[in-house]
C-alpha positions as CSV (number, residue, x, y, z in Angstrom):
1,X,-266.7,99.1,-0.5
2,X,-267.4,102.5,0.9
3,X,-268.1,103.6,-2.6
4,X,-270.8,101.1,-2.9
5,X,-272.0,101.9,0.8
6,X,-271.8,105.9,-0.4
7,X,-274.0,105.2,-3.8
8,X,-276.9,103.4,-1.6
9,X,-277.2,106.1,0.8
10,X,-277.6,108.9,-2.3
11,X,-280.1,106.4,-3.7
12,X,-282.0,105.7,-0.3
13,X,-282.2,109.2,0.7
14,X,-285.7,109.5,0.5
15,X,-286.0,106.3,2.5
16,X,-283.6,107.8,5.1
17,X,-285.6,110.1,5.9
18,X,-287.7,107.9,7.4
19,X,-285.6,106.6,9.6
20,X,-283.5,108.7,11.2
21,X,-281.4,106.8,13.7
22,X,-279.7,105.3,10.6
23,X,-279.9,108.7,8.4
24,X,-277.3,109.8,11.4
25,X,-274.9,107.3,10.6
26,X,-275.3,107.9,7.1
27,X,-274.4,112.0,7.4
28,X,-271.4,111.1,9.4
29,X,-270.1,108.5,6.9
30,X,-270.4,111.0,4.0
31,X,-268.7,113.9,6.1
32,X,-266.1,111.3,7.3
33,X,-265.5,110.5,3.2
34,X,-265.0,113.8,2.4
35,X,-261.3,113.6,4.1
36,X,-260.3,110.7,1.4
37,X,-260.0,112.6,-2.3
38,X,-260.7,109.1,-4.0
39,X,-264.2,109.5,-2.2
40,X,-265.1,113.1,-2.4
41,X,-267.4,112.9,-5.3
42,X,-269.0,109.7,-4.5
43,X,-269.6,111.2,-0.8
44,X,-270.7,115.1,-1.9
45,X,-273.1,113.2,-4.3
46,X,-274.6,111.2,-1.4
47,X,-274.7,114.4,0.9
48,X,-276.4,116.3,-1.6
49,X,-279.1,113.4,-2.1
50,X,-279.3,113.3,1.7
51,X,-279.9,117.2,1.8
52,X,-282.3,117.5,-0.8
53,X,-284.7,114.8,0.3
54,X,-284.5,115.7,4.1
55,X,-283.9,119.2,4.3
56,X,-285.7,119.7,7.7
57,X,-283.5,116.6,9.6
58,X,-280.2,117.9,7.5
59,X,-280.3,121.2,9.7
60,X,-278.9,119.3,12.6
61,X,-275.6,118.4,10.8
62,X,-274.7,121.8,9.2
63,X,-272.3,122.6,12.3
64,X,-270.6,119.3,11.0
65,X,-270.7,120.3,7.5
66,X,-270.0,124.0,7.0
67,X,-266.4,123.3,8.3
68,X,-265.0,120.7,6.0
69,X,-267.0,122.7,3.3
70,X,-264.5,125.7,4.1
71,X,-261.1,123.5,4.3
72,X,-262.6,121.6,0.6
């Protein structure tokens, strides 16, 4: 299920963007999914989709980000 939920957030990443009260929840699901090794790839996929189409709203979560990044 959270695979499914991981592949719609890469593909509505441009979408998100527009609506960031649920691009929030979104970041935190794909940052929460990078702890589980059957979801890393499904969730850095999604990240990077997120990132790309939003860079300017992304900023906000790098904080969140940069850490797991180092322990990965």
């Amino acid at each position: 299920m959270v695979f499914f939920c991981l592949f719609c957030v890469g593909q509505y990443s441009s979408w998100l963007g527009h609506h960031q009260d649920i691009l929030q929840n979104c970041v935190h699901l794909c940052i929460n999914a990078l702890s589980n090794p059957e979801l890393i790839q499904s969730a850095s996929i999604a990240l990077k989709e997120l990132t790309m189409e939003n860079r300017t709203y992304m900023s906000k979560y790098l904080n969140e980000i940069f850490p797991i990044i180092k322990v990965n």
